[in-house]
VEXDREN-2710 file (C-alpha; in Angstrom, 1 decimal):
% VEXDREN-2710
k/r/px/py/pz
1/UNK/0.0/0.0/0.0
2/UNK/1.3/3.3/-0.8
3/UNK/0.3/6.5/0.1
4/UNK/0.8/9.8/-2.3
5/UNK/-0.7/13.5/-1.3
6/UNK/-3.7/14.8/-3.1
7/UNK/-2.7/18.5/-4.0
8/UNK/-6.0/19.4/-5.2
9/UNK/-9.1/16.8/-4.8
10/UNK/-11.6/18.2/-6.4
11/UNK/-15.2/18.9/-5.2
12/UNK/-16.2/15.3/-4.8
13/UNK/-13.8/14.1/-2.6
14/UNK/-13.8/16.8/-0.4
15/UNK/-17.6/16.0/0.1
16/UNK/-16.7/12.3/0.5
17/UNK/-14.6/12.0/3.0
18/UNK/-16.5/13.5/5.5
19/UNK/-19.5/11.7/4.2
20/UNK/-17.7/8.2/5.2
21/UNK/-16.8/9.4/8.7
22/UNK/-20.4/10.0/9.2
23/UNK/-21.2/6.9/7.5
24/UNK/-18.9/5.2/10.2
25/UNK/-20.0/7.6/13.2
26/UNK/-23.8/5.8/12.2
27/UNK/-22.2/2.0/12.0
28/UNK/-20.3/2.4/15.3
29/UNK/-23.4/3.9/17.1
30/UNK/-25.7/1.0/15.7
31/UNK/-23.4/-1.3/16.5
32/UNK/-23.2/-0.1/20.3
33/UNK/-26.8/0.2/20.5
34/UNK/-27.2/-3.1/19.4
35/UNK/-24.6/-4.3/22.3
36/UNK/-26.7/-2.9/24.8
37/UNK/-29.9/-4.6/23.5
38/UNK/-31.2/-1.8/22.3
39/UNK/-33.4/-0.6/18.6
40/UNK/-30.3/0.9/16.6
41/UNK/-32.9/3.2/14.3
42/UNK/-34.7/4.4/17.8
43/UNK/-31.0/5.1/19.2
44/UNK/-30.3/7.3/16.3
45/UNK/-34.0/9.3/16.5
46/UNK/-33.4/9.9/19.6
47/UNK/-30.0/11.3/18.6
48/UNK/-30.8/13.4/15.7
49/UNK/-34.3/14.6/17.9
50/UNK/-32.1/15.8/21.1
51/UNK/-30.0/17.7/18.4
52/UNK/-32.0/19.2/15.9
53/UNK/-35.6/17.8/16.8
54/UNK/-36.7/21.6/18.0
55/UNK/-36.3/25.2/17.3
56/UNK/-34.8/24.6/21.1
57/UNK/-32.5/21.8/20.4
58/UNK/-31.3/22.9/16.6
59/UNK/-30.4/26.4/18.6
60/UNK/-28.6/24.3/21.5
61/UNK/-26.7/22.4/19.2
62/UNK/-25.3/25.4/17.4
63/UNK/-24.8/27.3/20.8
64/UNK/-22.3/24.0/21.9
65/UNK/-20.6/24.1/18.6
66/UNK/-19.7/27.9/19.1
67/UNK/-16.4/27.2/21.0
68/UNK/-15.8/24.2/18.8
69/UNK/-15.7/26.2/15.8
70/UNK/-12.8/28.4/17.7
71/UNK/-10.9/25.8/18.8
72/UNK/-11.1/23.6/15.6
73/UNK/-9.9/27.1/13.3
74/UNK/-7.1/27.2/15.9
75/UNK/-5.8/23.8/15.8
76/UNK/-6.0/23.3/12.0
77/UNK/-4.1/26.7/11.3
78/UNK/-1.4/25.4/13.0
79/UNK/-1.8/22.0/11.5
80/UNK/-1.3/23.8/8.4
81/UNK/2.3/24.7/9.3
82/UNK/2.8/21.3/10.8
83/UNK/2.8/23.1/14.4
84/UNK/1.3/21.1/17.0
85/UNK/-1.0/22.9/18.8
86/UNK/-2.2/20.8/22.0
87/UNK/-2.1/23.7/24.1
88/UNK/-5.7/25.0/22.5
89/UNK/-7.3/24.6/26.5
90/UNK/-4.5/26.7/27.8
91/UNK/-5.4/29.2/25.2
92/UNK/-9.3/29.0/25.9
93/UNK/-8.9/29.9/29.6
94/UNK/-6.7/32.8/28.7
95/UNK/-9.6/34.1/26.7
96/UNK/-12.3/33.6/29.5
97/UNK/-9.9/35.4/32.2
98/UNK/-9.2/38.0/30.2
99/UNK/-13.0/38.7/29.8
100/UNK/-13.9/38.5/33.2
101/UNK/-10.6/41.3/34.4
102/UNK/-11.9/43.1/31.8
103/UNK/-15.9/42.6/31.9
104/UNK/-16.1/43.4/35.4
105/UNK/-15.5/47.0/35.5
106/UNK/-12.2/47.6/34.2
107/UNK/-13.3/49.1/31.0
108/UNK/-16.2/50.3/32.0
109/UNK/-15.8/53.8/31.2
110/UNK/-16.4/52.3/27.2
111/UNK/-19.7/51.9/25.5
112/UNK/-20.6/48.5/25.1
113/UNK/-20.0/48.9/21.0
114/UNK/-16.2/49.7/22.0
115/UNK/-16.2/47.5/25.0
116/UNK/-16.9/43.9/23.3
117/UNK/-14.4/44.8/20.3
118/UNK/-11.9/45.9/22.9
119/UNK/-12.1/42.3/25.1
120/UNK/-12.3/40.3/22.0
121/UNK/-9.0/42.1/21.0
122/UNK/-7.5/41.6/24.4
123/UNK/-8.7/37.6/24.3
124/UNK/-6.7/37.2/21.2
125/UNK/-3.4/38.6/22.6
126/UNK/-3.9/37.0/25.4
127/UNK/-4.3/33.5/23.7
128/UNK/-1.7/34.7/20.6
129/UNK/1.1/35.3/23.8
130/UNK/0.3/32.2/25.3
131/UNK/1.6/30.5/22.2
132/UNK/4.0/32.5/21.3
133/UNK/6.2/31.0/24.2
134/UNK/6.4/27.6/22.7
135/UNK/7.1/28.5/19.7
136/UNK/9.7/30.8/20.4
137/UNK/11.2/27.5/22.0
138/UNK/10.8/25.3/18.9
139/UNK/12.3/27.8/16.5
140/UNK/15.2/29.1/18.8
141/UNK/16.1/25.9/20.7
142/UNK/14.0/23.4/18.7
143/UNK/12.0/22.2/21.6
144/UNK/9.1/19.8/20.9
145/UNK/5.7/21.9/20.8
146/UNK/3.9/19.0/21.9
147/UNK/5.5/18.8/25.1
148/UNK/5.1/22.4/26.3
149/UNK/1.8/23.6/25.0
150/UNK/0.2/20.4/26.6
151/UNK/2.1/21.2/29.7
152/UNK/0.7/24.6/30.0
153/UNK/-2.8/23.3/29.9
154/UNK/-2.2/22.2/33.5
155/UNK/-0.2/25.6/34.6
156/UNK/-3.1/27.5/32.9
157/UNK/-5.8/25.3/34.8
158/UNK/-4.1/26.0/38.4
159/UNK/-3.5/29.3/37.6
160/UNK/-6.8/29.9/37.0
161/UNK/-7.9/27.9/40.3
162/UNK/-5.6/29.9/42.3
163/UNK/-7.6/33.0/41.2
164/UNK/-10.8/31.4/41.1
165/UNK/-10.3/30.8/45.3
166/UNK/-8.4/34.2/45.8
167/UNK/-8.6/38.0/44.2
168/UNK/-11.0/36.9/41.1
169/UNK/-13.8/34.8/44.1
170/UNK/-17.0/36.1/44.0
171/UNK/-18.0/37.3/47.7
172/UNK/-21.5/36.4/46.6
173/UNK/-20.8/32.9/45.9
174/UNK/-21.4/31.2/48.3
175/UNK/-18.4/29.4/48.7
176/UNK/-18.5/28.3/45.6
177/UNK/-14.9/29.1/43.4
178/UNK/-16.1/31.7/40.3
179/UNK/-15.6/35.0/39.5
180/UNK/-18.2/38.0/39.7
181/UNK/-20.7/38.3/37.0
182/UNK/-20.0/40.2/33.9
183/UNK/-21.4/43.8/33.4
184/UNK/-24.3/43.9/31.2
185/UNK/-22.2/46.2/28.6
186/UNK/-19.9/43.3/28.2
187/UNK/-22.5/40.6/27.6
188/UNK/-23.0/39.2/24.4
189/UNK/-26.6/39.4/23.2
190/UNK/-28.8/36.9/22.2
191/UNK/-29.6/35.9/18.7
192/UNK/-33.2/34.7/19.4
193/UNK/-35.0/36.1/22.1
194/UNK/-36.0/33.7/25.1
195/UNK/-32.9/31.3/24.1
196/UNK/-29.5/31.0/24.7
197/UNK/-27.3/31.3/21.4
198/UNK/-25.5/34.4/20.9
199/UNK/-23.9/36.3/18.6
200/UNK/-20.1/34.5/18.8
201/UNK/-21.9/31.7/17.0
202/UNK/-21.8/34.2/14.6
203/UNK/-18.4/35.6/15.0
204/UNK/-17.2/31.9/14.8
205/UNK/-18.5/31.5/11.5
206/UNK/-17.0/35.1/10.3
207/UNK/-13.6/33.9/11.7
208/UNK/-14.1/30.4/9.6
209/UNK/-14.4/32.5/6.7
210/UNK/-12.0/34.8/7.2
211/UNK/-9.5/31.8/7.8
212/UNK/-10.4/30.3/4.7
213/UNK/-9.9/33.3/2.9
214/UNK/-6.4/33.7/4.3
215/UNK/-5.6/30.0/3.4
216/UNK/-6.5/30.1/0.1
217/UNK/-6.2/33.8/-1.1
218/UNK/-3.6/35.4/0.7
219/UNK/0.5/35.3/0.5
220/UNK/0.3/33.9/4.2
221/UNK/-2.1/31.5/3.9
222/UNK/0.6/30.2/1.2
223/UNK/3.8/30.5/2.7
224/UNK/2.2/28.6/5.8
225/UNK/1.5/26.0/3.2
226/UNK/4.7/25.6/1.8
227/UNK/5.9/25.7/5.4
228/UNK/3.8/23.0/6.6
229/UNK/4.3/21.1/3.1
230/UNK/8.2/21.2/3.2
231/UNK/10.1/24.3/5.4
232/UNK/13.3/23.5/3.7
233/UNK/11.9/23.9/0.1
234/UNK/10.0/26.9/1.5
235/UNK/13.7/28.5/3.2
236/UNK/15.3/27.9/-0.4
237/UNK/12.5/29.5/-1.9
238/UNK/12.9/32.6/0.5
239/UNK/10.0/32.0/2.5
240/UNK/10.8/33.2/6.2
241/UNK/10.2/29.9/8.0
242/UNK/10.7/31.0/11.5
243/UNK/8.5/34.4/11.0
244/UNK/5.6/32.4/9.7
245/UNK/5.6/29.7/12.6
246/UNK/5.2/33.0/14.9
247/UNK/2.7/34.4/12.5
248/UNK/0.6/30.8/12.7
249/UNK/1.1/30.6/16.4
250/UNK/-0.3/34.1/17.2
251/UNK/-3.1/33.4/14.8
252/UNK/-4.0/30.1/16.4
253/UNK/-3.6/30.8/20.0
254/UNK/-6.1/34.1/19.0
255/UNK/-8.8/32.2/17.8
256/UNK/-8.6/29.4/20.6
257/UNK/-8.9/32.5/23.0
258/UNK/-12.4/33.5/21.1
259/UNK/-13.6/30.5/22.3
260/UNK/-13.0/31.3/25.9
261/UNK/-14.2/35.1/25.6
262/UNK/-17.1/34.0/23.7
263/UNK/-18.0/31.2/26.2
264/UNK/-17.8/34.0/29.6
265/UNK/-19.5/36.7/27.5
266/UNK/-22.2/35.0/25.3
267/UNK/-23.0/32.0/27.2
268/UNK/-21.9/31.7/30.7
269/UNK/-21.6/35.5/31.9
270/UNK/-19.0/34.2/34.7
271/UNK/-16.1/32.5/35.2
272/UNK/-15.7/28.7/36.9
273/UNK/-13.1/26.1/36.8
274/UNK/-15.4/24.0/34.7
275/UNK/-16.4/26.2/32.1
276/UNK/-14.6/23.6/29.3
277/UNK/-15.5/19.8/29.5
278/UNK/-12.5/19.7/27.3
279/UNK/-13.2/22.5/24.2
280/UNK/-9.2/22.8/23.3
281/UNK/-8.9/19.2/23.1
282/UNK/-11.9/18.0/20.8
283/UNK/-12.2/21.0/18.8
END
């Protein structure tokens, strides 16, 4: 068996591959159900009718896939340039602190139209710095990425505890470690009236077009290409290798940062140690 690189695949393959994941996602489930004794064709109803069986559960679905959109533009960015991203988590909870020090008063002298620009901005260089350490590390000293953006998933996470149960602790919590509620200025607002998804779904699928855009139209979107395709082809060629890993890097940790801001300000309106079941990992 041999495998050879498909530079362009055409329309139909780039339908069918994701086709046959789902295909297999539906075997695997019926298979499962059928383990557990149960009707395989009720298992999936009952699937497809807790996602999409409602206005409510269509709106929930889309409302969960908000940060998943974030975190999934993040990680294949970097995948594009063949760097390793597994510090996406890290990069989440940067964004969500970031919206609560700012959300909470900081800025409050802004209007709320220059207010939720200003902490989206902030969440990206929050997230873009947070990644910009590791891969200053892999182009200077050519430490692994892997290694050091999963470690500061676990920094980022007791970091964020440490605040949680000191300066950031809500008085009126009860006890309970999260931070104070954002201002109302700083809230996201809702797309639908009476339900919860807000306007980063929105944002998330600007930023996955914008992304696209830069991939396929722009001179960085093909020097990360040829980095990701072959960096010492792309050094002969005069393509600025290390430069463009930093350029990915601050990119990617941006957008995994949206994720957190999005989550505080759109969804969530505080901040708690369980705000991800994992959103930099499966994204």
């Amino acid at each position: 068996m041999r495998l050879e690189p498909v530079a362009n695949p055409g329309l139909a393959r780039s339908l069918g591959y994701p086709a046959v994941a789902l295909g297999l996602t539906v075997v695997v489930a019926s298979l499962l159900a059928l383990a557990a004794k149960a009707d395989p064709f009720a298992t999936l109803g009952l699937i497809l009718k807790g996602a999409a069986g409602s206005k409510f559960a269509l709106l929930e679905t889309l409302n969960r896939a908000t940060p998943l959109i974030f975190t999934g533009l993040a990680v294949a960015v970097a995948f594009r340039a063949k760097l390793w991203n597994i510090g996406a988590e890290a990069q989440f909870y940067a964004g969500a602190l970031v919206a609560v020090l700012l959300g909470t008063g900081a800025l409050g002298f802004l209007p709320g139209f220059l207010l939720i620009p200003a902490m989206a901005g902030a969440a990206m260089l929050a997230g873009a710095l947070m990644l910009l350490g590791p891969v200053m590390l892999k182009v200077r000293l050519g430490v692994d990425e892997v290694v050091t953006t999963l470690l500061l998933n676990f920094i980022m996470l007791l970091f964020i505890s440490m605040l949680l149960e000191g300066p950031l602790k809500d008085p009126m919590g009860m006890g309970w470690p999260k931070s104070e509620p954002l201002d109302r200025a700083a809230r996201l607002g809702r797309i639908v009236d009476g339900l919860r998804l807000h306007w980063g779904f929105g944002l998330a699928l600007i930023s996955a077009a914008v992304v696209w855009i830069l991939q396929a139209r722009t001179t960085l979107g093909y020097e990360i290409r040829a980095v990701g395709q072959n960096p010492q082809a792309a050094r002969f060629a005069g393509i600025p290798v290390n430069l463009v890993l930093v350029k990915t890097a601050l990119l990617s940790g941006g957008l995994a940062a949206l994720a957190g801001w999005s989550e505080v300000a759109g969804l969530k309106g505080n901040l708690t140690l369980d705000i991800s079941p994992g959103f930099g990992y499966t994204g």
